[in-house]
Backbone as numpy.savetxt, mean C-alpha at the origin, in Angstrom:
# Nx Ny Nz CAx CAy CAz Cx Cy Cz
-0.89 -19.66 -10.12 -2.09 -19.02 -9.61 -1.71 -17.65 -9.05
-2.13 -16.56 -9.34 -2.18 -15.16 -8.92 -2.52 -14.97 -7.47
-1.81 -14.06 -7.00 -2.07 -13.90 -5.08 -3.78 -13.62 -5.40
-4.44 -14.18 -4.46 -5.83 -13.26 -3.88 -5.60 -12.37 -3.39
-6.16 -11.51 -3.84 -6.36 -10.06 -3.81 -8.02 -9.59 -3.38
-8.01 -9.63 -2.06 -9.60 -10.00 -1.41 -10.12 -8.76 -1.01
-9.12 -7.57 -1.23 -9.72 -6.04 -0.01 -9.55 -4.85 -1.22
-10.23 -4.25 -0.77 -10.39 -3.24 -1.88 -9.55 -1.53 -1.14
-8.86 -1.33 -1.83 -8.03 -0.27 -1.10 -7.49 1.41 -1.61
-7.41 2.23 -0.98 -7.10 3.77 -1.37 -5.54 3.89 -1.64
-4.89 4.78 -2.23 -3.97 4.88 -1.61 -3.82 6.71 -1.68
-2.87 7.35 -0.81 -2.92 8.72 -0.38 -1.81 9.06 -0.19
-1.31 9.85 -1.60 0.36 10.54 -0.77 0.08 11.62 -0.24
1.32 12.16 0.04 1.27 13.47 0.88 2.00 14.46 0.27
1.24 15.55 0.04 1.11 16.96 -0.39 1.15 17.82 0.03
1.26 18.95 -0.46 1.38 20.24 -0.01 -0.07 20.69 -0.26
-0.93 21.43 0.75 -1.96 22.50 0.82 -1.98 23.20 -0.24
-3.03 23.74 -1.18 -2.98 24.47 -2.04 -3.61 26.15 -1.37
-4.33 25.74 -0.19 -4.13 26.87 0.54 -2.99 27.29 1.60
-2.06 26.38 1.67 -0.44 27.22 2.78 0.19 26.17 2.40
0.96 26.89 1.70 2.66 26.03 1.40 3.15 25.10 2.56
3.27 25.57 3.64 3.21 25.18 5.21 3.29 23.62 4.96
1.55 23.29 5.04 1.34 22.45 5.51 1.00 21.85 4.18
1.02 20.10 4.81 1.02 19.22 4.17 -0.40 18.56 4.84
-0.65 17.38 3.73 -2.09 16.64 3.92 -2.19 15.08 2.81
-2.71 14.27 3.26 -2.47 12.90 2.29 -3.56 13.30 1.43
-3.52 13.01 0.63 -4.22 13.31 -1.08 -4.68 11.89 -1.63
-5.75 11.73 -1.89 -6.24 9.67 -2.61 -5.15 9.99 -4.17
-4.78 9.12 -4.42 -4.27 9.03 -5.45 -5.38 8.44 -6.73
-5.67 8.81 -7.71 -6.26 7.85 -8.59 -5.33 7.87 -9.65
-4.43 7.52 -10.10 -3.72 7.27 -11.24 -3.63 5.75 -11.51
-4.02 5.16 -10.54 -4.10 3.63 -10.82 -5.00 2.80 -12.31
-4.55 2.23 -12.83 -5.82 1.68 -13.92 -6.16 0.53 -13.36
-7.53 0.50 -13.72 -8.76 -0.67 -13.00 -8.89 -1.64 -14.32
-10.15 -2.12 -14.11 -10.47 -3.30 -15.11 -10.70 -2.44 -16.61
-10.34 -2.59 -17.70 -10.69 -1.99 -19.13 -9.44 -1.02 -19.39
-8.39 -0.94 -18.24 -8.00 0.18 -18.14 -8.65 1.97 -18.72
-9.18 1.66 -16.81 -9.85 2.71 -16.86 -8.88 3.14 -15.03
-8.78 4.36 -15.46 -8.42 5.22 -14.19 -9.44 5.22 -12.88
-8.35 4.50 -12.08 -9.28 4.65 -10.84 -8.56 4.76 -9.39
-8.73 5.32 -8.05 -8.35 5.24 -6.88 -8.40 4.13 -5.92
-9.04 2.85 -6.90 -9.12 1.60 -6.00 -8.42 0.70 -6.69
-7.46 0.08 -5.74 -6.76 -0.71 -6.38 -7.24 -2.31 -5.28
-7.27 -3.54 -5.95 -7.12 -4.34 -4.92 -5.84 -5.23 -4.27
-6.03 -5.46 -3.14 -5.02 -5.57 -2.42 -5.00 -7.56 -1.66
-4.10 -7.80 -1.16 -3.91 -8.42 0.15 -3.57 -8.25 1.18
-4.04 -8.11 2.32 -3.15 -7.80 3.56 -3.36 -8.56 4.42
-1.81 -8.97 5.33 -1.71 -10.07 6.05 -0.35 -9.47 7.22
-0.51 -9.97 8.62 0.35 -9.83 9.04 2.14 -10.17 8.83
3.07 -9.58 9.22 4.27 -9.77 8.70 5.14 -10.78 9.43
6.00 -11.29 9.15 7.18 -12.41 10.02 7.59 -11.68 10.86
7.85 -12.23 11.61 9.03 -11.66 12.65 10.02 -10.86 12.17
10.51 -12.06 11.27 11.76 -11.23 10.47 11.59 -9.72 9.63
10.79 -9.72 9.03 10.38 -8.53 8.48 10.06 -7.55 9.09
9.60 -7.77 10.61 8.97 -6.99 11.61 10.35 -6.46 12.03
11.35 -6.91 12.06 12.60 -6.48 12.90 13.37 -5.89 11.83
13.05 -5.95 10.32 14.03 -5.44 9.28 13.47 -4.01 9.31
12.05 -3.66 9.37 11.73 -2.76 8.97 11.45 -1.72 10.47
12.17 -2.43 11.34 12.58 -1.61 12.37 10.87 -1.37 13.44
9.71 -2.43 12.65 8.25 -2.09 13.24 8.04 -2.86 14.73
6.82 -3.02 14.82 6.43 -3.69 16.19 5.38 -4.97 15.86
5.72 -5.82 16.82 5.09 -7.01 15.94 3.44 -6.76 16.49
3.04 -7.36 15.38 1.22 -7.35 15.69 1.22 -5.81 14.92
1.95 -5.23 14.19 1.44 -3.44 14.20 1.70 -3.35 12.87
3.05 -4.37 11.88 3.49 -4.47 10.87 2.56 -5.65 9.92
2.43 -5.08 8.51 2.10 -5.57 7.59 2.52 -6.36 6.59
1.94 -6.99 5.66 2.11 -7.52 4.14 1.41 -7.14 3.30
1.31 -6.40 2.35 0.63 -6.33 1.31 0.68 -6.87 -0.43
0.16 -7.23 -0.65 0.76 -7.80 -1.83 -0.33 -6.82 -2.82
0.01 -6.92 -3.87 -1.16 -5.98 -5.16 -0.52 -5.56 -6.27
-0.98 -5.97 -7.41 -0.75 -5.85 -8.48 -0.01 -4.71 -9.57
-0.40 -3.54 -7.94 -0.83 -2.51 -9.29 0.95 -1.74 -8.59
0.97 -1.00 -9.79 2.93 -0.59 -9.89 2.47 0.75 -9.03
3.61 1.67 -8.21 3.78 2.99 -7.72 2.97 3.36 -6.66
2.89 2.52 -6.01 2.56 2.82 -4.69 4.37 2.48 -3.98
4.57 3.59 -3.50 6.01 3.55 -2.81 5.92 4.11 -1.47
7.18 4.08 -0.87 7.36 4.43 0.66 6.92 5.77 1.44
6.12 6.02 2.28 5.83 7.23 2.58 4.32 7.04 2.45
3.91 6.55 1.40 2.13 6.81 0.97 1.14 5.73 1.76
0.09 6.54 2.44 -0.81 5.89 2.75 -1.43 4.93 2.36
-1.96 3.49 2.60 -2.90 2.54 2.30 -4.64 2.73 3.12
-5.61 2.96 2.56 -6.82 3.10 3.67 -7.62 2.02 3.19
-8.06 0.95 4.11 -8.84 -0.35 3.49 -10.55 0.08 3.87
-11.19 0.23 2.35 -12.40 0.36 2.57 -13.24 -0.81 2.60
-14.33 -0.15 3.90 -15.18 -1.23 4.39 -14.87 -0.57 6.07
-13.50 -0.68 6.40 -13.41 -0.88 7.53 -12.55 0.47 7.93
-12.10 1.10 6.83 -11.49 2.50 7.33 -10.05 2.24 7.61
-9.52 0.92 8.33 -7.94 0.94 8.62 -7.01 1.39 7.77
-6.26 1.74 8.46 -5.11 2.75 8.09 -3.98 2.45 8.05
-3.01 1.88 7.47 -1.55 2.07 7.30 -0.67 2.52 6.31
0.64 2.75 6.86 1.88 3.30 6.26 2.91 2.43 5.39
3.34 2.96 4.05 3.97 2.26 3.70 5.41 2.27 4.02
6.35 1.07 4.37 7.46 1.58 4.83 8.42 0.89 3.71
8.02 -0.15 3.35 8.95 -0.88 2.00 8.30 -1.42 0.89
8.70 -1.83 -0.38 8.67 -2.21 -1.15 9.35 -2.89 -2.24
8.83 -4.31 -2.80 9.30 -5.14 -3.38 8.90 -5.59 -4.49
9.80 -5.65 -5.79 8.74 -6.04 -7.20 9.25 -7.80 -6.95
8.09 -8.13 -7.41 8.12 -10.20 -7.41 7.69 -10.24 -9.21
9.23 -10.51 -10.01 8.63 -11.23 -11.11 9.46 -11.92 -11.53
9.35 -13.30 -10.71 9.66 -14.56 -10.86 9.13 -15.45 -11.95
8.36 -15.13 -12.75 8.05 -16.33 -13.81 6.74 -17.21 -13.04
6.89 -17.53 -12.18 6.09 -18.80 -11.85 4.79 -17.58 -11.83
4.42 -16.47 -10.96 3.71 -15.88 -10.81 3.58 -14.69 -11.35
2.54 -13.90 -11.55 1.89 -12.54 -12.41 3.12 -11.50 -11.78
3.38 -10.68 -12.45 4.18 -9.44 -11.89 3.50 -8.85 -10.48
3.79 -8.82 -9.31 3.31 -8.49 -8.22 4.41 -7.70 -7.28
3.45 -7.15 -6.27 4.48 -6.00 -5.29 3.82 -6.51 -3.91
5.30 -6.77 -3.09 4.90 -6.65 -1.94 5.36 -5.72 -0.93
4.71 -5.06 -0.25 4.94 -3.79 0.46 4.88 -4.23 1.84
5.31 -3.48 2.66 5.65 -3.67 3.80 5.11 -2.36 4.71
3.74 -2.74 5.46 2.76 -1.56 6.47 3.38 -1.94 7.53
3.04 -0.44 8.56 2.95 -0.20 9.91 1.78 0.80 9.84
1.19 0.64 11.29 -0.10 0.93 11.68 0.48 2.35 11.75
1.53 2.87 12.12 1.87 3.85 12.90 2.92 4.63 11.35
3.10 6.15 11.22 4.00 6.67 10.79 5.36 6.98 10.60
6.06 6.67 11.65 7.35 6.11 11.11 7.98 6.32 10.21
């Protein structure tokens, strides 16, 4: 059985200004493919709080660190997650490919609320 994948989500790297080299700004990504493969900026997701253990690998704070699980490939470290509906916001700090056989090719990533 495939993870549920219940939240519908953005994701946003970070870029350079096309008005000042300077500065930087998170950007939605849409390179993702959706259902028909068709290009889209929503990918769906799971998110769930993290173990302890994971909370202390990834150096976060407990209650502040994440799980994400989701299907979709290249979302990596550094890039924003924004869950629509509710606007929350986190950071990606790790990432993991799961393709074990028993289950669909899947990624689990590892949020903090905070930048880091």
């Amino acid at each position: 059985m495939p993870p549920i994948l219940d939240k519908t989500v953005f994701i946003s790297r970070f870029e350079k200004t096309s008005t000042d080299v300077d500065k930087e700004r998170y950007v939605t990504h849409s390179g993702y493919l959706g259902p028909g493969q068709i290009p889209t900026a929503a990918i769906k997701a799971n998110i769930q709080p993290s173990s302890a253990e994971t909370t202390v690998l990834v150096d976060g704070v407990f209650g502040k660190t994440f799980d994400m699980f989701t299907s979709a490939s290249g979302v990596v470290e550094g890039m924003k997650v924004t869950v629509s509906g509710t606007g929350a916001e986190y950071f990606v700090r790790g990432r993991q490919v799961h393709d074990n056989g028993i289950l669909p090719e899947h990624y689990e990533l590892v949020l903090t609320k905070d930048k880091r």
